[in-house]
C-alpha positions, -999 to 999 in steps of 0.1 A, spaced: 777 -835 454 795 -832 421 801 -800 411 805 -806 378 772 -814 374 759 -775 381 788 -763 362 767 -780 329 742 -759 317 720 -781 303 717 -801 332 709 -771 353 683 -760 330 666 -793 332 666 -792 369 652 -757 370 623 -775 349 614 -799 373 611 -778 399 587 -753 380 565 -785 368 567 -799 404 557 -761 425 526 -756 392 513 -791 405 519 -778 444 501 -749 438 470 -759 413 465 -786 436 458 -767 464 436 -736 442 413 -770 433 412 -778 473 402 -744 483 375 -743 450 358 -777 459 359 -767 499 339 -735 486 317 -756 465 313 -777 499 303 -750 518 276 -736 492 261 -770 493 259 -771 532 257 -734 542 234 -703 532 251 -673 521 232 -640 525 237 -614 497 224 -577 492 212 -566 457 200 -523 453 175 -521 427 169 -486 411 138 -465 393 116 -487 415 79 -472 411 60 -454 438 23 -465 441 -6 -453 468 -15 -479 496 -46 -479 513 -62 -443 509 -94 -429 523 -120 -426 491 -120 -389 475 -88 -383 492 -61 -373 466 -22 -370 471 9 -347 460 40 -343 461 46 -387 457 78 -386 444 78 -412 406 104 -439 418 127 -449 446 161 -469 449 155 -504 470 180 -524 489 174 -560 494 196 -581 515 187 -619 524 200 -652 512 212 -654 476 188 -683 467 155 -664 481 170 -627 463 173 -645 433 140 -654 435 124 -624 444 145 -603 417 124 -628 391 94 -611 402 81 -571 397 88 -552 430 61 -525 438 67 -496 466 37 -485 481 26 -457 509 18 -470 540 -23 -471 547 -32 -435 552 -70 -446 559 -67 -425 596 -40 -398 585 -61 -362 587 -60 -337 554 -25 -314 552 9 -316 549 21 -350 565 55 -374 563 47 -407 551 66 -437 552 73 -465 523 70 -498 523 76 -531 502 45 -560 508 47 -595 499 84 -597 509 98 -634 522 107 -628 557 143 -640 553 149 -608 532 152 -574 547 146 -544 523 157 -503 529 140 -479 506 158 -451 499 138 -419 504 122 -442 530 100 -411 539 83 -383 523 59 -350 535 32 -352 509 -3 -330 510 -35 -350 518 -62 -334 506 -102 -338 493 -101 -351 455 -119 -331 429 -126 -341 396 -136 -324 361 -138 -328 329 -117 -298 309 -119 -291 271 -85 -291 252 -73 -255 234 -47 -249 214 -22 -222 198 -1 -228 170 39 -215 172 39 -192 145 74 -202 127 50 -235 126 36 -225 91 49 -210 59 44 -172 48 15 -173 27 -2 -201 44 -31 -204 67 -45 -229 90 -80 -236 74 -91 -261 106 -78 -284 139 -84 -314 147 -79 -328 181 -80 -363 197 -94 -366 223 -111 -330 228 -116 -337 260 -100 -348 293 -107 -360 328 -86 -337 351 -78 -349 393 -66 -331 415 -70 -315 453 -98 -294 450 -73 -259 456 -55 -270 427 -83 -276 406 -100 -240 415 -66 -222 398 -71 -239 361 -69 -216 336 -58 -233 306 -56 -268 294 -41 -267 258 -10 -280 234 8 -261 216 14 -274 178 48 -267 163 63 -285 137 102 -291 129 101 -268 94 72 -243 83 48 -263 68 29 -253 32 10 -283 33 -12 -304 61 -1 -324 90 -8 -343 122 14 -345 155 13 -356 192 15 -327 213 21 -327 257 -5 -315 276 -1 -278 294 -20 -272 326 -15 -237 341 -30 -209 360 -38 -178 348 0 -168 352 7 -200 332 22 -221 359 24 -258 355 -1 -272 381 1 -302 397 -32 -319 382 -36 -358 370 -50 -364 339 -63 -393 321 -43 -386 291 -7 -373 285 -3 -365 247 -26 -351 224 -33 -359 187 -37 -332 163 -45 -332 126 -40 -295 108 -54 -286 75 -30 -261 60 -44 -238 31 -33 -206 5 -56 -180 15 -84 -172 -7 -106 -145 -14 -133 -132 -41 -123 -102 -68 -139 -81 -90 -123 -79 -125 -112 -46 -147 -107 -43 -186 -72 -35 -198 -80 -24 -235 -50 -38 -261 -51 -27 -300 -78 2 -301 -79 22 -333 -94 52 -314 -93 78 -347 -119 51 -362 -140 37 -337 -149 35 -301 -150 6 -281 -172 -4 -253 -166 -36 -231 -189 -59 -207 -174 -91 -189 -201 -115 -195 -184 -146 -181 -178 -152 -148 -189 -116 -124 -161 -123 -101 -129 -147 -95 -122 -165 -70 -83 -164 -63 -57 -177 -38 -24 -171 -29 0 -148 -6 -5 -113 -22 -31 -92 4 -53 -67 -2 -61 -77 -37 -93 -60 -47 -97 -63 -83 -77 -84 -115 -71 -67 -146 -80 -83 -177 -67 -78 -212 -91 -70 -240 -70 -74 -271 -93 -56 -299 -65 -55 -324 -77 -58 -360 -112 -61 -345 -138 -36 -370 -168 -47 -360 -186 -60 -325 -182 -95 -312 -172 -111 -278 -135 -121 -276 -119 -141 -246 -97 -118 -221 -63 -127 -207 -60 -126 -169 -31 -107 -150 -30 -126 -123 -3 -109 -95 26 -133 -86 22 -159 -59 -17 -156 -68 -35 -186 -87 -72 -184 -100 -95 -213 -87 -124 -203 -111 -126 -180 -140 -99 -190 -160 -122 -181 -199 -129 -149 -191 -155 -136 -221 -157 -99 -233 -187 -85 -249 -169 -57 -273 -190 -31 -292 -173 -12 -320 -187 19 -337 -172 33 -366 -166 71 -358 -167 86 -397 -200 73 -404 -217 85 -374 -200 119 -378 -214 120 -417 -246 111 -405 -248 136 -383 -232 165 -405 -256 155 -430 -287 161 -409 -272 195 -394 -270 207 -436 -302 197 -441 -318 213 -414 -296 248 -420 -309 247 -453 -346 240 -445 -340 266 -421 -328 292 -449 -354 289 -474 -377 292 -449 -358 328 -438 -350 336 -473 -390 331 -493 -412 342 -466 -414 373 -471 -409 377 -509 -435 352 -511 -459 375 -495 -449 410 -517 -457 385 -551 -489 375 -534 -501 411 -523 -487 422 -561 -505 394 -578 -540 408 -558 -534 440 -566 -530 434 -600 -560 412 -603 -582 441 -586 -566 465 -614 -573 445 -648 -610 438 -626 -613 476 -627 -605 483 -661 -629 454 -684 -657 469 -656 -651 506 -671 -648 486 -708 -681 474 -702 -699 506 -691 -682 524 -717 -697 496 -746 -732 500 -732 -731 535 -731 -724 538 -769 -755 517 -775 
């Protein structure tokens, strides 16, 4: 061989090529060969495959009527093995576990085994739990009505709940009849995310328990309740009390009569309100008339009613009434003391008057004598 062909570079490079392009096309060729005797063998030959399935549902087989199960676990993992063209095909459709028939098992604690129906027979299946100890026993039913108790950080200070609303208010309960026996309660409770000043509705979970507030294992025929709460300011009914403004006490006196409304109706957080003052502004004010009254209401309280309160006012002037009655007290002091002060002078002048008369009487009678004596 001539050396001096390997001693050139370039023409060892291109060598080096030909061999690369030559063992690609040596190697590809025989990648294809292997892929279409794979393709050959799909064509002529079954190939078995095995697919698990999980969360696969539990249901009850054949069951004795009034009979009623616990302890059935939700969902199972499933294992299915058999050719890939049948798996295929049954992975299209929805695979149900069931128990086995229980129509001869007795009442009480028994294992039970789980089974897949309506499998093709080319396909083998492993359940996994494939057993299970579950109580059989007699089925009681009832129908329960729903309570409920509101979390108290569920409303806002100063807020009430006026009413509840539920939906449904009642349930159908099932259940072995033991378990039914220890119901105690079957209520929601209603909370809400921030404390509400205002009404609102939610879907609350259903709490079964005994009287130690357990959970008990009971069926029912709904899961979530609706609830609709009306959320109201408190209110209450208050008597009203004058708060006199502008008075000119050294002149008059004042009397005051709420004619309009008797009482106000008010609502709001502040408790134990009994009574609202209400301001009488008389200022100026010389003779009686019926002004309109300003409300105090107390903070955090509004007024539903009542807003034109109207105040009958009667003004007396005090100087008159005082004149009048000094002038009657002088009058009668002075009838009094002319009365005191001529009574008894009165009578002297009469008795000196009389006696007098009887004198003069005396003397023309001794005139008289005295003339016809003479004659």
């Amino acid at each position: 061989m001539n050396r001096g062909l390997f001693e050139n570079k370039w023409a060892v490079r291109l060598i080096s090529l030909i061999i690369a392009i030559f063992l690609y096309i040596f190697v590809a060729s025989e990648n294809n060969a292997f892929v279409f005797q794979s393709a050959a063998n799909q064509q002529f030959a079954s190939i078995n495959v095995t697919e698990t399935i999980d969360n696969v549902p539990v249901t009850v087989g054949e069951i004795p009527e009034n009979t009623f199960i616990s302890g059935l676990p939700e969902s199972v993992q499933v294992r299915l093995t058999g050719p890939r063209n049948v798996i295929n095909q049954v992975l299209e459709k929805e695979i149900t576990v069931q128990t086995e028939d229980l129509t001869d098992i007795p009442s009480g604690t028994q294992q039970i085994q789980f089974i897949i129906s309506d499998l093709p027979d080319t396909v083998d299946y492993q359940v996994t739990p494939s057993r299970r100890y579950v109580k059989i026993s007699q089925l009681e039913e009832i129908t329960a009505e729903i309570e409920y108790e509101i979390d108290p950080n569920a409303i806002q200070d100063g807020f009430n709940v006026e009413s509840v609303s539920l939906n449904p208010q009642e349930i159908q309960l099932t259940g072995d009849v033991e378990t039914i026996q220890q119901i105690d309660r079957v209520y929601i409770t209603i909370t809400n995310p921030q404390p509400a000043n205002r009404s609102f509705s939610g879907s609350y979970v259903l709490q079964i328990v005994n009287a130690n507030g357990e959970v008990l294992d009971v069926n029912s025929n709904v899961s979530e309740i609706e609830a609709q709460v009306e959320v109201v300011q408190p209110q209450s009914e208050v008597g009203m009390h004058i708060i006199p403004f502008g008075e000119d006490q050294a002149m008059y006196t004042y009397e005051y009569t709420i004619t309009t409304p008797q009482s106000l109706v008010i609502q709001g957080s502040q408790p134990n309100v009994d009574t609202v003052g209400v301001v009488a502004d008389v200022s100026g004010l010389t003779e009686s008339t019926t002004i309109t009254g300003e409300l105090q209401v107390p903070e955090g309280m509004n007024v539903i009613n009542g807003d034109d309160v109207q105040i009958e006012v009667r003004i007396t002037p005090i100087a008159s009434s005082e004149n009048e009655e000094q002038s009657s007290e002088e009058t009668n002091e002075a009838s009094e003391e002319n009365e005191e002060n001529n009574g008894p002078e009165s009578e002297n002048e009469d008795e000196g008057n009389a006696t007098e008369s009887n004198e003069l009487a005396v003397v023309e009678s001794q005139d008289v004598e005295d003339e016809s004596g003479n004659n």
